[in-house]
ZATIPA-275268 format. One record per residue: x, y, z of N, C-alpha, C, CB in turn; residue in one letter. Coordinates in steps of 0.2 Angstrom, whole numbers, plus 5000, padded with zeros to 4 digits. Glycine has a CB too. Example, Ala and Ser with C-alpha at 12.3 -4.5 7.8 and 13.67 -1.06 7.14 Angstrom:
// residues 2
[[5066, 4972, 5039], [5062, 4978, 5039], [5066, 4984, 5039], [5057, 4978, 5045], 'A']
[[5064, 4989, 5035], [5068, 4995, 5036], [5064, 5000, 5039], [5070, 4997, 5029], 'S']
***
This chain:
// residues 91
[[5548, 4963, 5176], [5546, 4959, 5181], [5539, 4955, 5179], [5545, 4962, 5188], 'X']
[[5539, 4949, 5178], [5532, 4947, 5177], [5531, 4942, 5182], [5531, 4943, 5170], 'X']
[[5524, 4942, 5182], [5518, 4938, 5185], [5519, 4932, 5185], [5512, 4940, 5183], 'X']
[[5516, 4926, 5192], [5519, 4920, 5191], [5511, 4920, 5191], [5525, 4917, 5196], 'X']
[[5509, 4915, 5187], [5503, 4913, 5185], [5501, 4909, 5192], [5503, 4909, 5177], 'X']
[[5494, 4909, 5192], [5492, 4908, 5200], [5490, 4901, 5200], [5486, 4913, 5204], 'X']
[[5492, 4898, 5207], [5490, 4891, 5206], [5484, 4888, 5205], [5491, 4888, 5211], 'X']
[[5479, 4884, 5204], [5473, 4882, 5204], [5474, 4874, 5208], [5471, 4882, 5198], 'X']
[[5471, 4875, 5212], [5468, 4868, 5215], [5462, 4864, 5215], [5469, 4868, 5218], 'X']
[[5462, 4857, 5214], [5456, 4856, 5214], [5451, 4857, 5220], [5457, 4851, 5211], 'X']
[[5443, 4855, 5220], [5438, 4858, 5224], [5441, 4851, 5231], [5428, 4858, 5219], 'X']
[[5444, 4843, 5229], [5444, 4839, 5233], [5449, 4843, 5239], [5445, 4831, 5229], 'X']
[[5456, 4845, 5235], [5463, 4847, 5238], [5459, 4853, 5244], [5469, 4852, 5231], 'X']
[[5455, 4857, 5240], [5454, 4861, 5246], [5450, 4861, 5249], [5454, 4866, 5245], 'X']
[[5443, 4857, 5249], [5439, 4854, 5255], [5444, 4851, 5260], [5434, 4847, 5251], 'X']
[[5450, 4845, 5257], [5454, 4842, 5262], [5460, 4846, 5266], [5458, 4835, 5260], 'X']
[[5462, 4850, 5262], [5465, 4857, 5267], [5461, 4859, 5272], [5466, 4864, 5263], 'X']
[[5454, 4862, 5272], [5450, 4866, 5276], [5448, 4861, 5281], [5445, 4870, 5273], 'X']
[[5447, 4854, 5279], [5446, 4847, 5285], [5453, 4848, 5288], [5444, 4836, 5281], 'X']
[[5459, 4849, 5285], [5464, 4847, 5290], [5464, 4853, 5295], [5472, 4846, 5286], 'X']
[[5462, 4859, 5291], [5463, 4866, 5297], [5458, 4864, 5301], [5461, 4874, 5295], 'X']
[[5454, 4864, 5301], [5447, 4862, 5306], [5448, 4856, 5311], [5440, 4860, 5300], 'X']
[[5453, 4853, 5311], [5452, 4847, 5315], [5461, 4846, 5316], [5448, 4840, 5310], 'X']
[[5464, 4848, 5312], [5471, 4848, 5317], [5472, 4851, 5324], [5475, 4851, 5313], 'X']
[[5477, 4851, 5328], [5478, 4853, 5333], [5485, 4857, 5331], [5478, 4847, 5339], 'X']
[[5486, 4857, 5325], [5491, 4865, 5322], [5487, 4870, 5322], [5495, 4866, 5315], 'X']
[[5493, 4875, 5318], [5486, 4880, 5317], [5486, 4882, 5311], [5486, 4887, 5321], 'X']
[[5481, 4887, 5309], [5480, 4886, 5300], [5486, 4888, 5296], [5474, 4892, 5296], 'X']
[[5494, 4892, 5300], [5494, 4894, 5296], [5502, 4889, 5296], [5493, 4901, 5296], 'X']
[[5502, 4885, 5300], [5505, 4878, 5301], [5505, 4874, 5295], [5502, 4873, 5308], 'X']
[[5496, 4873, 5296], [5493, 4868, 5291], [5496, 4871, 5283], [5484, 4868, 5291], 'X']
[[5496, 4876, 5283], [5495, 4878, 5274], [5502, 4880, 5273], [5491, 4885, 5272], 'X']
[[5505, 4881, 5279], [5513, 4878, 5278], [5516, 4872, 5275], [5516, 4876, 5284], 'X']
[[5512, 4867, 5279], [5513, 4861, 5278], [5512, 4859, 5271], [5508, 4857, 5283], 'X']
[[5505, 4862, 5268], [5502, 4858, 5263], [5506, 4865, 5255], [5491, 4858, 5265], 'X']
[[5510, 4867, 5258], [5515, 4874, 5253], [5509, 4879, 5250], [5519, 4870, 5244], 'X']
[[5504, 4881, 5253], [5500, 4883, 5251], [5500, 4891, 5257], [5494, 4878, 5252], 'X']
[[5498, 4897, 5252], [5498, 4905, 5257], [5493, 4901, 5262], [5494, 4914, 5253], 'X']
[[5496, 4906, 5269], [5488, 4906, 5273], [5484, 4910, 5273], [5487, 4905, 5279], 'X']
[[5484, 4914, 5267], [5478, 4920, 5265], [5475, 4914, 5263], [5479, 4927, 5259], 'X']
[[5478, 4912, 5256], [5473, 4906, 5254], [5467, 4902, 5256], [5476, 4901, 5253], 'X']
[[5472, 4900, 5261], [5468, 4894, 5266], [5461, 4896, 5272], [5474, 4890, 5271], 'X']
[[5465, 4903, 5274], [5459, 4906, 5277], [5450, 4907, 5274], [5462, 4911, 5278], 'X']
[[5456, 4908, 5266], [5450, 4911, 5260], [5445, 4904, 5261], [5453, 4913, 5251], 'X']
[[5449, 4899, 5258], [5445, 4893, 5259], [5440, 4891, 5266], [5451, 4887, 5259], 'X']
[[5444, 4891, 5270], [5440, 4891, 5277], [5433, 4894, 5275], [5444, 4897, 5282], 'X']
[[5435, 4901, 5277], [5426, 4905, 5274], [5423, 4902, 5270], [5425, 4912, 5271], 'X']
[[5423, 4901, 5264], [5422, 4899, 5260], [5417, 4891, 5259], [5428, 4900, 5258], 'X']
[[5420, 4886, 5262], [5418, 4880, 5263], [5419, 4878, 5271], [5422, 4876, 5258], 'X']
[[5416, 4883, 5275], [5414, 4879, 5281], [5409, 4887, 5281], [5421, 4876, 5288], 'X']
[[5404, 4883, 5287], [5397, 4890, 5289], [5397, 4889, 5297], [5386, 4888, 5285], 'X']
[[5396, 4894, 5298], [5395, 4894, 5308], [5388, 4890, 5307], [5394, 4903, 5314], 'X']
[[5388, 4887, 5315], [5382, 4886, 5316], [5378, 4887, 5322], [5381, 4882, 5314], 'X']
[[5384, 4887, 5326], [5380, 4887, 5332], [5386, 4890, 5340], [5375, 4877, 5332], 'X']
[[5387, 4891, 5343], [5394, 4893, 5349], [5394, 4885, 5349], [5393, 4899, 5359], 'X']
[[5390, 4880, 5351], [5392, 4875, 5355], [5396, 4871, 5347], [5385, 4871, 5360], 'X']
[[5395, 4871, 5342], [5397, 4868, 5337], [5400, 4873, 5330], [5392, 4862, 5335], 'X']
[[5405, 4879, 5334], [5407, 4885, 5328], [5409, 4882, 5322], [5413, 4891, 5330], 'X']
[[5411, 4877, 5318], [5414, 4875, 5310], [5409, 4868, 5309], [5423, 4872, 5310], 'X']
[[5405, 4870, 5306], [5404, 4861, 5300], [5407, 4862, 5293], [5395, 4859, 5299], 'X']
[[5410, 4857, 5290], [5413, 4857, 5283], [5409, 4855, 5279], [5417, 4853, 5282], 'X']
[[5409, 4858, 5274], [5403, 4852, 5270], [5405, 4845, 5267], [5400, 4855, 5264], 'X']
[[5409, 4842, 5271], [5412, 4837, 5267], [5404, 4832, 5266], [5420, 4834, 5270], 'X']
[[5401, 4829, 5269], [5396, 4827, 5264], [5393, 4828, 5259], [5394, 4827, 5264], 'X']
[[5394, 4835, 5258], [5392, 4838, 5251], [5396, 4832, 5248], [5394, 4847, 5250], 'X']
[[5402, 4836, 5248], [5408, 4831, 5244], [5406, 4825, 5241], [5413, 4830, 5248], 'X']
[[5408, 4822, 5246], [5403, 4812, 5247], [5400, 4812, 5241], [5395, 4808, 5255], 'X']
[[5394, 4816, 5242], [5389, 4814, 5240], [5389, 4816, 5232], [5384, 4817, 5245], 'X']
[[5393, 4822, 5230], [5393, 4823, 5223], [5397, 4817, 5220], [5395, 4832, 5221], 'X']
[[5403, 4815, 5224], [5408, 4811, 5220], [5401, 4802, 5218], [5418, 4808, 5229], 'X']
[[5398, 4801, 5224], [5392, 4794, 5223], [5389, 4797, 5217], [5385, 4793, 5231], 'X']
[[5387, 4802, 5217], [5381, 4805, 5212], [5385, 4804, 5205], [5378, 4815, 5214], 'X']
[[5391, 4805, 5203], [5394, 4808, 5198], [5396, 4800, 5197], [5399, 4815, 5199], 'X']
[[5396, 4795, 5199], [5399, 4787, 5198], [5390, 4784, 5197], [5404, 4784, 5206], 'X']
[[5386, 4787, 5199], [5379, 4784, 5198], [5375, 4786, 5192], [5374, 4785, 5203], 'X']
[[5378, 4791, 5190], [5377, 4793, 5183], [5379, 4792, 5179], [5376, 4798, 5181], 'X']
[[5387, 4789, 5180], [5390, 4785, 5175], [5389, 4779, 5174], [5395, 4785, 5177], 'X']
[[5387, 4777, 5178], [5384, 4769, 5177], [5377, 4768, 5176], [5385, 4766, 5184], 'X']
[[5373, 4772, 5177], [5367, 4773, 5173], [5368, 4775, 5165], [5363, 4778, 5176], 'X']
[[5372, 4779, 5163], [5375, 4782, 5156], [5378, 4774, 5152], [5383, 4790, 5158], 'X']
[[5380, 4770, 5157], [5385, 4765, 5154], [5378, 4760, 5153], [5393, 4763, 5161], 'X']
[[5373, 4760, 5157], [5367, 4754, 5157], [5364, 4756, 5150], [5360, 4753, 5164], 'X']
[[5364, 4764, 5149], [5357, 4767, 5143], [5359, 4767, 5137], [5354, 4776, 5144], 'X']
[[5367, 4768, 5135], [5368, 4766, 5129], [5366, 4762, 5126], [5372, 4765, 5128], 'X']
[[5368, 4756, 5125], [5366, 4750, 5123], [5359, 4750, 5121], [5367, 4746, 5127], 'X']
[[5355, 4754, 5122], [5349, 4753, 5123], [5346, 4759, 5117], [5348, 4755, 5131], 'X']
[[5351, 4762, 5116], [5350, 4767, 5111], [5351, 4767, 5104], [5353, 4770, 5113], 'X']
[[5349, 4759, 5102], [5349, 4758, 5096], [5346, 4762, 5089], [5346, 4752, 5097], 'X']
[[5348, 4763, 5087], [5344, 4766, 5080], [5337, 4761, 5076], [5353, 4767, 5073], 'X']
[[5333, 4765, 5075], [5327, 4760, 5074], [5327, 4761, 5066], [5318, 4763, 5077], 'X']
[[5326, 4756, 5063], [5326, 4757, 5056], [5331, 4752, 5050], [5328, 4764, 5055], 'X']
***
């Protein structure tokens, strides 16, 4: 009997899994149904990428984080793309 090598998904897939649990009106294990994913998985995700914070507001996601690395990682591409050029050999 062998082993089925284990999925990997990327960080966006499973930020937008744990936004769909967090904000659907299914339930997580509906959602991870839905998305062919275990709901061990997703639960893991859950913990994982949301923190309590408060009774009146129990889940925030980090999806700004997110935003903000995808802006950051296109602004250094495009600074990288302005500095080459620039990087002439002297001599």
């Amino acid at each position: 009997m062998s082993r089925e090598k284990p999925n990997t998904y990327t960080t966006e897939f499973r930020a937008s899994a744990v936004k769909l649990a967090n904000e659907s009106d299914k339930s997580v294990a509906q959602v991870a149904l839905d998305l062919g994913i275990n709901v061990n998985t997703l639960h893991t995700w859950i913990g994982k990428y949301s923190r309590r914070q408060s009774p009146d507001n129990p889940v925030r996601t980090d999806d700004h984080l997110y935003d903000e690395l995808k802006r950051l990682k296109k602004e250094v591409a495009r600074l990288t793309e302005e500095r080459d050029p620039l990087l002439v050999p002297c001599g």
